[in-house]
C-alpha positions in Angstrom: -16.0 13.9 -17.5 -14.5 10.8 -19.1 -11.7 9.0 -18.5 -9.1 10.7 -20.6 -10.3 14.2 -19.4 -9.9 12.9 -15.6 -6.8 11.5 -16.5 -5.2 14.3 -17.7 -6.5 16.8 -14.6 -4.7 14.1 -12.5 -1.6 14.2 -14.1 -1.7 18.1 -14.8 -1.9 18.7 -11.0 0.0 16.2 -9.8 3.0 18.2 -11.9 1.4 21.6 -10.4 1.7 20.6 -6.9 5.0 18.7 -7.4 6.5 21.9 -8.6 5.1 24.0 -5.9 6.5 21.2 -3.3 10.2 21.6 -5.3 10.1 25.2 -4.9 8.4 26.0 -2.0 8.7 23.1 0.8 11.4 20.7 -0.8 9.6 17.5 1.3 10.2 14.2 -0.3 8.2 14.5 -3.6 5.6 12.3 -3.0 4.9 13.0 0.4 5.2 17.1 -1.0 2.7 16.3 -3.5 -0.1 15.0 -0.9 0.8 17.8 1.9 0.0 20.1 -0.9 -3.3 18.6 -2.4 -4.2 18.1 1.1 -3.4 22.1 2.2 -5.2 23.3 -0.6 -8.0 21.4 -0.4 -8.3 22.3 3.3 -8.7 26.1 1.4 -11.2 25.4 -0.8 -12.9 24.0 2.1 -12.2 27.2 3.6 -13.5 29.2 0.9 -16.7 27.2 1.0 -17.4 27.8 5.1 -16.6 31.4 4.2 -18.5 32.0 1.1 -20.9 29.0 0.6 -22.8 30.6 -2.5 -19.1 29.7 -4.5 -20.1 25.8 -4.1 -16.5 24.9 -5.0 -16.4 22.2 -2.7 -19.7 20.5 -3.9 -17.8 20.5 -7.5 -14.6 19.2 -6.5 -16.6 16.6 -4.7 -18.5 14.9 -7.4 -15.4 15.2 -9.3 -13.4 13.3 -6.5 -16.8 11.0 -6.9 -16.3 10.4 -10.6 -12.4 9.2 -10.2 -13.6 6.1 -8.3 -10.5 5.9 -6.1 -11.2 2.9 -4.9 -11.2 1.0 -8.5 -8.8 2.9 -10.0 -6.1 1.7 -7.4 -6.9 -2.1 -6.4 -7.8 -2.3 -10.5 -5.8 -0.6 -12.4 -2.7 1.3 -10.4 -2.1 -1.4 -7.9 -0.5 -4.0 -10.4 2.2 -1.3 -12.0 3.1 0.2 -8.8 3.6 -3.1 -6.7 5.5 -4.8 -10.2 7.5 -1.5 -10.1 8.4 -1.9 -6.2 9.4 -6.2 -6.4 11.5 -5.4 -10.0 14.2 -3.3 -7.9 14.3 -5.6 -4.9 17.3 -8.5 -4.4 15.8 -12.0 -4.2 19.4 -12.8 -2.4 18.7 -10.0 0.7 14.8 -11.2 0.5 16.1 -14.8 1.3 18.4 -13.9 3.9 15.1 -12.4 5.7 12.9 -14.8 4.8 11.5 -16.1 8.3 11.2 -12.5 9.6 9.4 -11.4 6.4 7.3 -14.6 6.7 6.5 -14.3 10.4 5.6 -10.4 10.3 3.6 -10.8 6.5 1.5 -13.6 8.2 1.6 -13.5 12.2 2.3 -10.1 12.5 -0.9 -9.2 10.1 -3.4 -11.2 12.2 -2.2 -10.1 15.5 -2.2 -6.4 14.8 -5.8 -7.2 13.0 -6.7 -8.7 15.8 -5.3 -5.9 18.3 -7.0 -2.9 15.9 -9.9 -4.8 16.2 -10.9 -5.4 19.0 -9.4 -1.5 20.2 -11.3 -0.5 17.8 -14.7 -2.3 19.1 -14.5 -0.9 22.5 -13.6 2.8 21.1 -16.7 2.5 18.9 -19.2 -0.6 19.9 -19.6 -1.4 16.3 -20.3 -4.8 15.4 -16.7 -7.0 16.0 -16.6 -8.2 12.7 -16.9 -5.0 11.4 -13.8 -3.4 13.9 -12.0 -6.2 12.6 -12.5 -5.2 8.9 -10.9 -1.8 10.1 -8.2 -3.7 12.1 -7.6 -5.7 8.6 -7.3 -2.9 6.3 -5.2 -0.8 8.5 -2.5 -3.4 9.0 -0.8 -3.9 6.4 2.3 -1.7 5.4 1.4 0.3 2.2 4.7 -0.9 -0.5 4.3 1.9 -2.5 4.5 4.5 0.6 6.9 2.5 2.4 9.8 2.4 -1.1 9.0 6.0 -1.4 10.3 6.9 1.8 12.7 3.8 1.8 14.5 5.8 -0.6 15.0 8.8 1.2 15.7 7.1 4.5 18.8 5.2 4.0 18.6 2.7 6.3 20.9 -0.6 6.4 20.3 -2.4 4.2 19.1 -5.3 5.9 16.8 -3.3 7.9 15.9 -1.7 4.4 14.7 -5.0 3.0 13.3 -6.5 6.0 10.4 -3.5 6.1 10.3 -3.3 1.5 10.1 -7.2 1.7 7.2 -7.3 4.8 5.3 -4.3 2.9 5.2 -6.2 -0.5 4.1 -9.0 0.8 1.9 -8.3 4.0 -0.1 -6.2 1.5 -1.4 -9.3 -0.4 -2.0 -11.0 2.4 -4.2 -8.4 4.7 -6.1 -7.6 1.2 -7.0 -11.2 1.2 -7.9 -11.0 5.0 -10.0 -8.2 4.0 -11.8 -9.7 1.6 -12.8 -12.5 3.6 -14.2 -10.4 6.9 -15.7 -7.7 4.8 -17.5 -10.9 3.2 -18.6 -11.5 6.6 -19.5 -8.4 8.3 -21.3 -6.8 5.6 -22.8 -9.5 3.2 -24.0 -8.7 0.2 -27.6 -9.4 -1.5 -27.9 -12.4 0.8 -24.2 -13.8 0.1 -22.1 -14.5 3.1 -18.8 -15.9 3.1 -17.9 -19.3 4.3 -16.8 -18.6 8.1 -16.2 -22.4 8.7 -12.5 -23.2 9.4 -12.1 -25.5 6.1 -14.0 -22.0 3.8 -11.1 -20.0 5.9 -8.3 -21.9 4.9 -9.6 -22.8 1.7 -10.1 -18.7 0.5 -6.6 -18.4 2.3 -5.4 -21.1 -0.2 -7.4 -20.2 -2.9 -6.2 -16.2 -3.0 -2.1 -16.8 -1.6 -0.8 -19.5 -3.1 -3.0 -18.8 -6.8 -1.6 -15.4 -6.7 2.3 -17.1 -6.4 1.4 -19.7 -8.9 0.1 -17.2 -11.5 2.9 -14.9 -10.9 5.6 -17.4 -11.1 3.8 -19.3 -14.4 3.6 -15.5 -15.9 7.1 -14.5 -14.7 8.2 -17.6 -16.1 6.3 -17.4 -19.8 7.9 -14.0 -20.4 11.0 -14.5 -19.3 11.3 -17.6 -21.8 10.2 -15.0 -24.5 12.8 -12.4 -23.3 15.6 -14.5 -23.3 14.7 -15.2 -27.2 14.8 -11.1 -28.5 17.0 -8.7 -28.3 14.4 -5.4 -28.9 14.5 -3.6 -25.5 10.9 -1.6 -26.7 9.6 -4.9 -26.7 10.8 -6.1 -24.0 9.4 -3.8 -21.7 6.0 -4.0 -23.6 6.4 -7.4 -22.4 7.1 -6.3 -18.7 4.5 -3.8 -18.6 1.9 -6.2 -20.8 3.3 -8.7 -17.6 2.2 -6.3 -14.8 -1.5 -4.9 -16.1 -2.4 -7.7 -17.9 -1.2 -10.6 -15.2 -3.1 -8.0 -12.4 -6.3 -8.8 -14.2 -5.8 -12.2 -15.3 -5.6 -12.5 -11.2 -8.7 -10.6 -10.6 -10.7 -12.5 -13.6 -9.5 -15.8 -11.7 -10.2 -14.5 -8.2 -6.6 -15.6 -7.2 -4.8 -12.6 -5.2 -3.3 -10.2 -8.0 -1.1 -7.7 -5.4 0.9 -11.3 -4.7 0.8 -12.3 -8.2 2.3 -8.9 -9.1 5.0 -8.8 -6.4 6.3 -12.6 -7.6 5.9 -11.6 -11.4 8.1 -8.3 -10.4 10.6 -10.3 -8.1 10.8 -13.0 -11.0 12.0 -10.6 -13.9 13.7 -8.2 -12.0 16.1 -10.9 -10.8 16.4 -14.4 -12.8 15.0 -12.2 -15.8 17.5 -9.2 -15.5 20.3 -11.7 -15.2 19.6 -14.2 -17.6 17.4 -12.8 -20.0 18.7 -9.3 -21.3 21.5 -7.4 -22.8 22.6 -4.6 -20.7 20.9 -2.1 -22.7 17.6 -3.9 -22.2 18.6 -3.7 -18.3 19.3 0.1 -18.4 16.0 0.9 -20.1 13.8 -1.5 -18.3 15.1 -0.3 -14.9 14.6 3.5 -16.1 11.4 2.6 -17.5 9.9 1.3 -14.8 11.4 3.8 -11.9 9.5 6.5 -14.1 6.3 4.6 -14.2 6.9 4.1 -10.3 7.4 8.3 -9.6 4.3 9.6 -11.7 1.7 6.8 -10.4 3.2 7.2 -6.8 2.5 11.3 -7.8 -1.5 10.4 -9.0 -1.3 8.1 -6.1 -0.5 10.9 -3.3 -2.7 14.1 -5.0 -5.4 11.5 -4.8 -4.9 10.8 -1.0 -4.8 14.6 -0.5 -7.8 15.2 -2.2 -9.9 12.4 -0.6 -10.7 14.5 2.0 -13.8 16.0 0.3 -15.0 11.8 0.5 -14.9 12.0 4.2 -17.5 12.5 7.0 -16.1 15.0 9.3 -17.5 15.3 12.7 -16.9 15.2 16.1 -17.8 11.5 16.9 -15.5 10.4 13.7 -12.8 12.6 14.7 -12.2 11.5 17.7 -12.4 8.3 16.8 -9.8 8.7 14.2 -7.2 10.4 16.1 -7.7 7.0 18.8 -7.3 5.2 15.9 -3.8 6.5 15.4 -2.8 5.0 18.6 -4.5 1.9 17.9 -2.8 1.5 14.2 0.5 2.0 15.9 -0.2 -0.4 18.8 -1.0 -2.9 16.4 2.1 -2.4 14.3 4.4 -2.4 17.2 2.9 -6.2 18.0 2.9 -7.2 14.7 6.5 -6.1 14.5 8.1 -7.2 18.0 6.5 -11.0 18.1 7.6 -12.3 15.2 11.4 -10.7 15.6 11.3 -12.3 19.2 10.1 -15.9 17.6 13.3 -15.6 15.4 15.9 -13.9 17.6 16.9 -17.0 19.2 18.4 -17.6 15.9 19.7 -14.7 14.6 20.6 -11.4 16.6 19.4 -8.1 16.2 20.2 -5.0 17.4 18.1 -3.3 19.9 16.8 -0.4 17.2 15.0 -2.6 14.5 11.7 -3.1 16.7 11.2 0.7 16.8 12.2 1.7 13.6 10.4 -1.0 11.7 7.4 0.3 13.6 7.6 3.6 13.1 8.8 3.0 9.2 5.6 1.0 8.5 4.0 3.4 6.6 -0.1 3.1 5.8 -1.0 5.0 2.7 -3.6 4.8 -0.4 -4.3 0.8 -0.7 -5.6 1.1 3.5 -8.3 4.3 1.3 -8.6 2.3 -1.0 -10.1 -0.5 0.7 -12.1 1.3 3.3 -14.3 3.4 0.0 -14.7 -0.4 -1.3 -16.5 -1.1 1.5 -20.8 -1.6 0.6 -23.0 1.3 2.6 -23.8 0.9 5.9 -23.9 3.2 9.0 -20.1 1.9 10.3 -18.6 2.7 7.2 -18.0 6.5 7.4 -16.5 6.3 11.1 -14.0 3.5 9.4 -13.4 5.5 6.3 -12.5 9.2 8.3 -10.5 6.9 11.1 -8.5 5.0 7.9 -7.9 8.4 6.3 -6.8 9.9 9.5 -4.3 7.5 10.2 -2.7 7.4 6.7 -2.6 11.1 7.0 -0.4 10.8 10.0 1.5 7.7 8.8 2.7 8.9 5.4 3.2 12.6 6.6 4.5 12.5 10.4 5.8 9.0 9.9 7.3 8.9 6.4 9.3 12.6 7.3 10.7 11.1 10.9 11.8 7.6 10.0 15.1 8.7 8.7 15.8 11.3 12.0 14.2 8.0 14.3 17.0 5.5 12.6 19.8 8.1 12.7 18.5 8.5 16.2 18.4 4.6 17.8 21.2 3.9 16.1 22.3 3.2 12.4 25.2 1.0 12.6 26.7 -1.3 10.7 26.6 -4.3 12.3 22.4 -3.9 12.7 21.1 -7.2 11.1 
């Protein structure tokens, strides 16, 4: 099949199973649309235990194959959805949260990749470097699953921008983490990454602060040219050429193109909203992009559902997975409570942001994503079912008790 033909299955089932989710289990949409995908393809598999001459599942396999998950998210959906997420957050509230959001996006990440790690070494006696690839990819917060249910949740709103602002930003910075152990636990043809303390820093350098230069500079370029027309079409051709095209600019320069999508996003929907369009632009540019944000956040979660027929199921990876859980959530509650501790001193907080913001740090399809980029090699099925297990649980346990946990704790007004 090509690309169009893929395409449109995609977007013709993603409506299917939103409808039947509307009508039938009325969960928040996209979390509907991936319990769906996920229960049917549970039946097909089903159907294929039961009546193997059908080979339904072998079909829907190598067309699962041919949709390249992997590169169709971290290269193509990535940009939009994490441009879509920064346009609609406050720079003001991001500022007033700034050490936190710092602290947990940098801190927090290495200790719970550290933590997941090295769980994940003694659960499995894989190769360290290798437990800390999974420990890497499974920490960050996913920032398209976590606005999703953001929205639903109504949390404070400080409490609300602490976890959007952590997610958009820890997710650039444990994809760069990523890269770098992958490039050391599983070289490829010969090529190993620089593991010296000036290489770490350097790639650190490198990927972090090239991705906020390139998003800033972009921001900044189009901004100038919005500020000059008055053509709201254009101007969101502009945003959305800003979004795709500054994404692979970012990849092309090997510079970290989730951060330079979140600044680019944070840059227009802020000093560009407010300085640089009419209130008509505004109003079409915001429903623009919230569109844009529901139908890939759709694609996004059918694809998650339907991932399962990528997996290696057995008992071994299983049981592995469902530790995993534990781990994932271990890891998330340290990456969470040490860096609120470092600031508390300084600020008070109430006594239910450490369990919420654990509990509302959602994994989702960038954690898949990352572990089906991974090269071939006998550790990477047992990360790949333990990734999708946890994500599983995340988005669908996690995402559908957040709001009943904060009610719960304690929402109240005075929580900073």
């Amino acid at each position: 099949m090509n690309t169009l033909q893929i395409t449109a299955l995609l977007i013709v089932f993603a409506g299917a199973f939103g409808a039947i989710n509307y009508l039938f289990f009325k969960l928040p949409s996209a979390i509907g649309i991936l319990v769906v995908a996920f229960l049917a393809s549970l039946s097909v598999l089903g159907l294929e235990a039961l009546f193997p001459v059908l080979s339904i599942a072998e079909a829907i396999t190598a067309f699962v194959a041919e949709i390249e998950f992997s590169q169709a998210l971290l290269e193509g959906m990535l940009g939009l959805l994490l441009f879509a997420g920064a346009l609609h957050v406050n720079i003001d509230d991001l500022r007033n949260e700034a050490w936190v959001i710092v602290l947990m996006a940098t801190l927090g990440v290495a200790l719970s990749t550290l933590v997941v790690g090295v769980g994940f070494y003694w659960l499995t006696a894989m190769p360290l470097l290798a437990a800390l690839v999974f420990g890497a990819l499974i920490s960050p917060t996913d920032p398209v699953a976590v606005l999703g249910v953001l929205r639903q949740a109504e949390l404070p709103k400080s409490l609300e921008t602490k976890i959007a602002g952590e997610s958009l930003f820890n997710d650039g910075v444990g994809y760069v983490a990523f890269l770098l152990l992958a490039g050391l636990a599983f070289p490829v043809a010969g090529v190993h990454a620089d593991a010296s303390i000036t290489g770490v820093a350097g790639f650190f350098a490198k990927e972090v602060l090239g991705g906020v230069l390139l998003g800033a500079v972009l921001g900044w370029c189009v901004f100038q040219v919005m500020k000059r027309i008055d053509d709201y079409p254009l101007e969101i051709l502009l945003s959305l050429g800003l979004a795709f095209g500054g994404y692979e600019l970012a990849v092309a320069l090997h510079v970290s193109g989730p951060i330079m999508a979140v600044v680019a996003g944070l840059f227009i929907g802020n000093t560009g909203v407010k300085y640089g369009m009419s209130e008509q632009t505004r109003q079409h540019l915001n429903a623009f992009w919230t569109l844009i944000d529901e139908m890939l956040n759709a694609v996004l979660f059918l694809l998650i559902g339907v991932e399962i027929f990528a997996i290696t199921f057995n008992w071994d990876t299983m049981t592995t997975g469902l530790a995993a859980i534990g781990l994932a959530l271990v890891g998330r509650l340290v990456a969470v409570a040490i860096p609120i501790a470092v600031v508390s001193p300084f600020r008070g907080y109430s006594k239910g942001v450490v369990p919420i913001m654990t509990w509302g740090g959602l994994k989702g399809g960038i954690s898949v994503a990352l572990a089906l980029s991974l090269p071939a090699s006998e550790w990477k099925p047992e990360i790949l079912t333990a990734t999708y297990l946890v994500v599983l649980f995340s988005i669908i346990v996690q995402g559908l008790t957040v709001a009943p946990l904060a009610r719960r704790v304690g929402r109240e007004p005075e929580m900073l």
